[in-house]
TIZADO-642759 format. One line per field, with one value per residue (C-alpha): residue number from 1; z, x, y. Coordinates in Angstrom, 2 decimals. Each point is the difference from the previous one (the first is absolute). Layout:
pos	(NUM, ...)
pz	(Z, ...)
px	(X, ...)
py	(Y, ...)
***
This chain:
pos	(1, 2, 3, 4, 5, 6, 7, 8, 9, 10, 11, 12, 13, 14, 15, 16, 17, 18, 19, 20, 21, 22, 23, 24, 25, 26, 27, 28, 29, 30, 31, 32, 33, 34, 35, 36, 37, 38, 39, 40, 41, 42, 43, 44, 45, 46, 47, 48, 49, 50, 51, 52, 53, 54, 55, 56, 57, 58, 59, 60, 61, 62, 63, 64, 65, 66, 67, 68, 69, 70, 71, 72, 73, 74, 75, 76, 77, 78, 79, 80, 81, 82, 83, 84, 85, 86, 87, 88, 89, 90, 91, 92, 93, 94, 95, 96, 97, 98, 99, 100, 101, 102, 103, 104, 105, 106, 107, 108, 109, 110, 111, 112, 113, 114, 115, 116, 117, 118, 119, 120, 121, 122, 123, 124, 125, 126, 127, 128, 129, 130, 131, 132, 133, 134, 135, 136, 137, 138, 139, 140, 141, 142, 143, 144, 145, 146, 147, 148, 149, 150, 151, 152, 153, 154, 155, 156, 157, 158, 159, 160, 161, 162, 163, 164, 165, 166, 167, 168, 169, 170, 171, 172, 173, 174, 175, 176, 177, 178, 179, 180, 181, 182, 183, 184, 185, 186, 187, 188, 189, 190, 191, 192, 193, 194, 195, 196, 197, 198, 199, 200, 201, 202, 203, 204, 205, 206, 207, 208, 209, 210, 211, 212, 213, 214, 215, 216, 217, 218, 219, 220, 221, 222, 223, 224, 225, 226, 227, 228, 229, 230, 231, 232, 233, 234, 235, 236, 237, 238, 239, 240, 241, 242, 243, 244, 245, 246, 247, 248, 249)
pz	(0.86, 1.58, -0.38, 1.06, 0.42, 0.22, -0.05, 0.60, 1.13, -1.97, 0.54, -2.39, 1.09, -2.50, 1.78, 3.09, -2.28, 1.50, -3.40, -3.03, -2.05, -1.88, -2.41, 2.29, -2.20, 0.85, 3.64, 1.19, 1.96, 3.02, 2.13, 3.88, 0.67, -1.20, 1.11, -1.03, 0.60, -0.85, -1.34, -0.44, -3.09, 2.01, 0.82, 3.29, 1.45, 1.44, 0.97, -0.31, -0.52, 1.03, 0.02, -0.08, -1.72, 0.60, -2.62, -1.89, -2.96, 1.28, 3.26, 0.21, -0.24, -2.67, 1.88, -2.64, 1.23, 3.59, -0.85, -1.78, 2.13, 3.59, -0.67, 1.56, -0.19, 3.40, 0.00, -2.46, 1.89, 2.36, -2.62, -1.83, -3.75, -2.92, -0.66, 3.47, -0.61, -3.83, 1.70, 2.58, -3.04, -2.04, 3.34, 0.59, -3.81, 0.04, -3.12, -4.27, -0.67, 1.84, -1.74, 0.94, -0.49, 0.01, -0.42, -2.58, -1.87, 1.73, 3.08, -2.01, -2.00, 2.93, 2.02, -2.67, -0.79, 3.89, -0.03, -3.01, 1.37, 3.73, -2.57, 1.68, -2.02, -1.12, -0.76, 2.98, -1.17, -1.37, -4.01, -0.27, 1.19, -0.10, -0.64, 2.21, -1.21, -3.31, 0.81, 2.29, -2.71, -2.08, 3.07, 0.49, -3.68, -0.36, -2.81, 0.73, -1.12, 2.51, 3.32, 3.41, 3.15, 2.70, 2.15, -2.34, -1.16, 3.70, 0.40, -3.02, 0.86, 3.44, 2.16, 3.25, 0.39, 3.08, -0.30, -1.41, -3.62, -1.21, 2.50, -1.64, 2.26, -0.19, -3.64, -0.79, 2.72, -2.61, -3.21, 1.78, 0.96, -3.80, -1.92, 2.18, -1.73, -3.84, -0.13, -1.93, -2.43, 0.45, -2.63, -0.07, 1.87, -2.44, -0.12, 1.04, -1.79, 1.83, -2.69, -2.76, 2.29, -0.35, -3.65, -0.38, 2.95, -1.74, -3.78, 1.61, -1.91, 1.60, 3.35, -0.01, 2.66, 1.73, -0.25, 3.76, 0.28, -2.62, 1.75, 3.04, -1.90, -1.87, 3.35, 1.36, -2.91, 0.19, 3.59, 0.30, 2.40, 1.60, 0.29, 3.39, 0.43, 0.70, -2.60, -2.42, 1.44, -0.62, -3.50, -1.15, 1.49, -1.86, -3.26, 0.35, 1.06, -3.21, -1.79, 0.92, -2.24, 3.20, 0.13, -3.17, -1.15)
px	(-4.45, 1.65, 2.27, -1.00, 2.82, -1.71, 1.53, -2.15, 0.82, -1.59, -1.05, -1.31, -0.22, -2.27, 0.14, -1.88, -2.37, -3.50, -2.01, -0.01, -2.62, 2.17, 3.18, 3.01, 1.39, -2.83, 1.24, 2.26, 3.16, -1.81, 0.91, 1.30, 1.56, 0.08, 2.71, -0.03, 1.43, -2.21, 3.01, -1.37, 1.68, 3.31, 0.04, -1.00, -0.80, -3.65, -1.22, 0.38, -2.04, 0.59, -2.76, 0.44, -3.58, -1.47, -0.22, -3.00, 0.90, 2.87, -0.17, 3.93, 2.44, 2.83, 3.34, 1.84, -1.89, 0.27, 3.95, -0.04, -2.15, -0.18, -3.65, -1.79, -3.76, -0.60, 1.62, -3.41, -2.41, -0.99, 0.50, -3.07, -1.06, 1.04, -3.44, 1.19, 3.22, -0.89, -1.72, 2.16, 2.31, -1.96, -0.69, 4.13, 0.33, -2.54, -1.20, 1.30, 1.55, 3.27, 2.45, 1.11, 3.81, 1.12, 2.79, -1.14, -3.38, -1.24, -1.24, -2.15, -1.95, -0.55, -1.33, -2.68, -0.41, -0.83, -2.34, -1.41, -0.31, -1.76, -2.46, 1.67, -0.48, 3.48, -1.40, 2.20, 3.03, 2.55, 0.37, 3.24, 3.05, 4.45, 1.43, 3.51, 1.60, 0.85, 1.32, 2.77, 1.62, 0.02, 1.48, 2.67, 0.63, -0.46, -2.49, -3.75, -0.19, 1.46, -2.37, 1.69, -1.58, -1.09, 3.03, 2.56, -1.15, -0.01, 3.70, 0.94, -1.45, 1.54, -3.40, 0.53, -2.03, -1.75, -2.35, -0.44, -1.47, -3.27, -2.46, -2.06, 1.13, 3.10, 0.22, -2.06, 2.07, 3.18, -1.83, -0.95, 3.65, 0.89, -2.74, 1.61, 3.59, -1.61, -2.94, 1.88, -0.02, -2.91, -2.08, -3.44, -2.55, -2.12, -3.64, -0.66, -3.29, -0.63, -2.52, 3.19, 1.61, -3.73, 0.04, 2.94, -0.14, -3.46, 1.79, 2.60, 0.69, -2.27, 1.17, 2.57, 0.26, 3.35, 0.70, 1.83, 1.84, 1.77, 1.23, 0.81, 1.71, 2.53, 0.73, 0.73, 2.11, 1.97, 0.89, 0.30, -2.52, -3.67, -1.42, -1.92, -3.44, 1.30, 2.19, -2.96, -2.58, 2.91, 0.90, -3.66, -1.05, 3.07, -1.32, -3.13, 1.18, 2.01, -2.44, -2.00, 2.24, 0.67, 3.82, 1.43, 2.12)
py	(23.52, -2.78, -3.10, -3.33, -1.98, -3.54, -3.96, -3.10, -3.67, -2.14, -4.19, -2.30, -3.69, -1.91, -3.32, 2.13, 2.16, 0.26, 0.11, -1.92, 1.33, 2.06, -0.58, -0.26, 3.20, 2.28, -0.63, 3.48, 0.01, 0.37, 2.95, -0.74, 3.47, 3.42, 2.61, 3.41, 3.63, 3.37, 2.41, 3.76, 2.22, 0.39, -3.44, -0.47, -2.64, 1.58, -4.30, -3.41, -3.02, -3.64, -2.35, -4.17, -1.46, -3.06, -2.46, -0.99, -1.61, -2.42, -0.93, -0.64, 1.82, -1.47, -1.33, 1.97, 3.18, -0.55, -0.44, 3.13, 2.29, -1.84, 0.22, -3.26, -1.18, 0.39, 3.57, 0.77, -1.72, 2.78, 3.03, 1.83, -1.43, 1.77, 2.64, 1.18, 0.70, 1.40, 2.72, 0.74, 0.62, 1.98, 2.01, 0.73, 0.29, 3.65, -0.14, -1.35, 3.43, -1.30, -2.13, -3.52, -0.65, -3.75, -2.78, -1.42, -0.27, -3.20, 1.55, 2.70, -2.61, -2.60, 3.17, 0.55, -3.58, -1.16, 2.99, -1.29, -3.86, 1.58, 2.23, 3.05, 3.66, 1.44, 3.16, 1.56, -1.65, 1.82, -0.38, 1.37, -1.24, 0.17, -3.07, 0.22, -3.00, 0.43, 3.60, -1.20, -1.33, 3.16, 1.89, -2.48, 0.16, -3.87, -1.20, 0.39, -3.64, -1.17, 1.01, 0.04, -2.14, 2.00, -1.04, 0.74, 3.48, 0.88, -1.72, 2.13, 3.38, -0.49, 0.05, -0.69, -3.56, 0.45, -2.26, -4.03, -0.45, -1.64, 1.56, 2.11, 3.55, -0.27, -0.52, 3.02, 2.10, -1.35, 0.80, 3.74, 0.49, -0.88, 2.45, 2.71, -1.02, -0.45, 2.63, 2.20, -2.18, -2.27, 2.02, 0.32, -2.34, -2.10, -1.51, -3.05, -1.87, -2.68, -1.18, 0.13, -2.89, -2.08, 0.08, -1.16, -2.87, -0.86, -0.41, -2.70, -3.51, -2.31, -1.60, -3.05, -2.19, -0.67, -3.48, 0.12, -3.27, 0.80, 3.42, -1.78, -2.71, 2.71, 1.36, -3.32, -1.19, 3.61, -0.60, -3.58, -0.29, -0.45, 3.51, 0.32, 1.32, 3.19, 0.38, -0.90, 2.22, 2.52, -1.26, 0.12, 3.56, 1.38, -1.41, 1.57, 3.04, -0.11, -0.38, 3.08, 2.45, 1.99, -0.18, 0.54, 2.52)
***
């Protein structure tokens, strides 16, 4: 058995999206990079993965990811699509009897879910998998309510930070150097059922529109000010990121 340490960089850019034929919530976080480290039973670190993909879904990348990541359009242009870089993955990954471990639940379901969207089997996927984050905050002794960034639990367990956040390898090498902190108490791993997550996106209250002048327009009355393009690309991408459910406590 093995760990697979895994973290993903995600884009979504709706004003860019390259389809329309589908409700814009059907759409996935689309995957530009996936990092991960192959830990054996001692926990060592036996390889790495680091792969950038090649958009298909947007064709830009958001301002507010390239800000966060350093991730630009053009650095995708020349990189493989994402069946390529799924199998490549499932190749380093060896087989579903090891056990993902993650920051976080978000980057388990978009895995399956931009599988699902390329019509890509998951039958080599892992099923089970270790949460990290939320035991972090039972080793520090702080309430599991309250979950940790990725930054902060590494500032708090004293990690040495090596490396810069939001890219997709270094984040995993974090969340690897964490589980080997917390695995004494991390419990065991538990199924994931991808299908669980469908039925319940599929029994959602019928879609609403945002009405988005008005958004801007609270923004703008807030801080006194004209918002620019930017800051409204940025303003509306954090709404609907929002609204996905991914981030709450």
């Amino acid at each position: 058995m093995h760990f697979i340490i895994f973290d993903l960089e995600f884009n979504q850019e709706f004003s860019s999206l390259q389809h329309s034929d589908k409700n814009i919530s059907q759409y996935p976080f689309e995957i530009i990079q996936i990092g991960a480290l192959k830990l054996d039973e001692e926990f060592n670190t036996i390889a790495t993965f680091n792969r950038y993909v090649k958009p298909t879904i947007y064709t830009k990348i958001s301002p507010f990811i390239t800000e966060l990541t350093g991730i630009t359009t053009e650095r995708l242009l020349t990189e493989a699509l994402f069946p390529e870089i799924y199998k490549a993955y499932e190749a380093f990954i060896g087989g579903n009897e090891s056990v993902f471990c993650i920051w976080g639940k978000s980057d388990i379901k978009e895995l399956f879910k931009n599988a699902e969207y390329h019509q890509l089997s998951t039958r080599l996927l892992p099923r089970l998998f270790i949460n990290v984050q939320p035991y972090v905050s039972k080793y520090l002794s702080i309430s599991q309510k309250k979950l940790l960034r990725l930054q902060h639990a590494v500032e708090l367990l004293n990690i040495p930070m090596t490396y810069a956040f939001h890219n997709a390898l270094y984040d995993a090498y974090y969340t690897a150097e964490i589980f080997k902190r917390i695995y004494s108490i991390s419990g065991q791993p538990v199924f994931y059922d991808p299908s669980y997550v469908a039925v319940k996106l599929r029994q959602r209250q019928p879609k609403r529109t945002i009405d988005t002048d008005k958004l801007l327009q609270q923004f703008e009355k807030m801080y006194a000010r004209n918002m620019t393009e930017e800051e409204q690309e940025i303003i509306k991408l954090a709404y609907k990121m929002g609204k996905t459910n991914q981030f709450l406590k």
